[in-house]
C-alpha positions in Angstrom: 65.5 145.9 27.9 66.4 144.5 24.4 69.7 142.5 23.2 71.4 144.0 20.2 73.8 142.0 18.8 77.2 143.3 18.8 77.2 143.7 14.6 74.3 145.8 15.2 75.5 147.7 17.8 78.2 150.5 17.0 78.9 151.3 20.5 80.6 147.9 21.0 83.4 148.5 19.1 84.3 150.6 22.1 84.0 147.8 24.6 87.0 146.6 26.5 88.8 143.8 25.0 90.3 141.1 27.5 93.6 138.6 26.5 95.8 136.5 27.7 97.9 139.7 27.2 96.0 141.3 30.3 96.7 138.4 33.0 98.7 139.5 36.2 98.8 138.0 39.4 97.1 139.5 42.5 99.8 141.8 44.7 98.9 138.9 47.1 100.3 136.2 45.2 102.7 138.2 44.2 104.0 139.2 47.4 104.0 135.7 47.8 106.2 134.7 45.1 108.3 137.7 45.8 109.2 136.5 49.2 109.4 132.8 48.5 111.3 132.8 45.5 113.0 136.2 44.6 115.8 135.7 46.8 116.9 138.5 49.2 116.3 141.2 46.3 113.7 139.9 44.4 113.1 139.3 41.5 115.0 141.5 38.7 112.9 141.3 35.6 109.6 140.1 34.2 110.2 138.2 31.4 106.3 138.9 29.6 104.5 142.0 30.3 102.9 144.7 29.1 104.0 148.0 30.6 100.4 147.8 32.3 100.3 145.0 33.8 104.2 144.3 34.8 105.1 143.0 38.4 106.9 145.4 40.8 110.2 144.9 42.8 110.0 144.9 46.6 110.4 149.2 46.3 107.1 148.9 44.5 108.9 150.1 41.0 107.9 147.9 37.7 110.3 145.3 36.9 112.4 145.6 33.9 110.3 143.7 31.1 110.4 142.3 27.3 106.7 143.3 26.3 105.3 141.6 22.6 106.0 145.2 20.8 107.4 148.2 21.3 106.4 150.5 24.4 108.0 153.2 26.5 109.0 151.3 29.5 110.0 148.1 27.2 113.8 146.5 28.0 113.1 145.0 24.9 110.3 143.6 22.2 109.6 139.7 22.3 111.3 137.2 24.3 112.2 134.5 21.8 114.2 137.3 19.6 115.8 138.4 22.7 119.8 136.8 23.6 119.3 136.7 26.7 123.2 136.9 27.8 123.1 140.4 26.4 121.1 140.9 29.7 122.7 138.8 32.7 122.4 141.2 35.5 118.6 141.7 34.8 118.7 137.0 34.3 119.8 136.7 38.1 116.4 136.5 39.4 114.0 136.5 36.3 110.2 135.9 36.8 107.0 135.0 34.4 103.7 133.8 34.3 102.9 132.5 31.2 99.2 131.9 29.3 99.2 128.4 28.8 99.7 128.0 24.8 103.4 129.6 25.4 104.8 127.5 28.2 105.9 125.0 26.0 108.3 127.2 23.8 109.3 129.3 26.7 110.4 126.6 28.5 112.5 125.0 25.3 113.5 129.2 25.2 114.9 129.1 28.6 116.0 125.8 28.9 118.4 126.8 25.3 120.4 129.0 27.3 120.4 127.0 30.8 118.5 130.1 32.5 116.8 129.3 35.7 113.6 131.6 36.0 110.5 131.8 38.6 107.6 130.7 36.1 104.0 131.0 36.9 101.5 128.9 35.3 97.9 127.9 35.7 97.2 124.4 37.3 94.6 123.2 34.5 93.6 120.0 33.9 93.9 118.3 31.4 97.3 118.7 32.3 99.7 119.0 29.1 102.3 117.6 27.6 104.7 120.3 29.0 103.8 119.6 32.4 106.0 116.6 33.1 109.1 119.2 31.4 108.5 121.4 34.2 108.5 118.9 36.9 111.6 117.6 35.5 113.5 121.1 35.8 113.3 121.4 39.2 110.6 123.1 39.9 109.0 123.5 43.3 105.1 123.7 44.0 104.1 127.2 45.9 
């Protein structure tokens, strides 16, 4: 065995790339969340996605979903340029789980046009300073 550092390995170039972009929650969780707080017909869209990695209504189909560019599957491209009154059947029962460095303006997003939404975020200590905002908006631990 010898280590080759990635500079000085071509090959690596090819290796898969994890983000932020890539998290999902487990169909356990999200079964979950489905059944304790999507209502009687779940939850209608996912507000972050990727058409890869979007949550599925209770049929098993993908959610209707803003992804951060374009994409087949796509209800539209980026959340914050997005008016969301344009889609209110979809806002009934909206959903998202959020990597940590966007739950701040998402929740200043939201709370702009009053929307109540299922959001998903990571416990993580130390806790910041958008914590006490979700508290505050009703939120209930699951």
């Amino acid at each position: 065995m010898l280590y080759v550092p990635s500079l000085e390995n071509p090959a690596d170039t090819l290796s898969p790339r994890l983000s932020s972009l890539d998290y999902m929650l487990a169909p356990k969780i999200w079964n979950g969340v489905q059944k304790e707080f999507g209502g009687v017909e779940g939850h209608l869209c996912d507000l972050m996605a990727l058409d890869s990695n979007v949550m599925t209504d209770k049929l098993g189909q993908p959610l209707p979903h803003f992804t951060p560019y374009p994409s087949p599957d796509s209800m539209g491209v980026n959340l914050f340029a997005q008016d969301l009154l344009k889609f209110s059947s979809a806002m009934q029962c909206p959903y998202i789980f959020l990597p940590h460095v966007l739950v701040g303006p998402v929740l200043h997003f939201l709370l702009s046009y009053r929307q109540s939404c299922t959001v998903m975020v990571l416990d993580i200590y130390p806790r910041k300073y958008w914590w006490p905002m979700l508290l505050k908006e009703g939120t209930r631990d699951g």
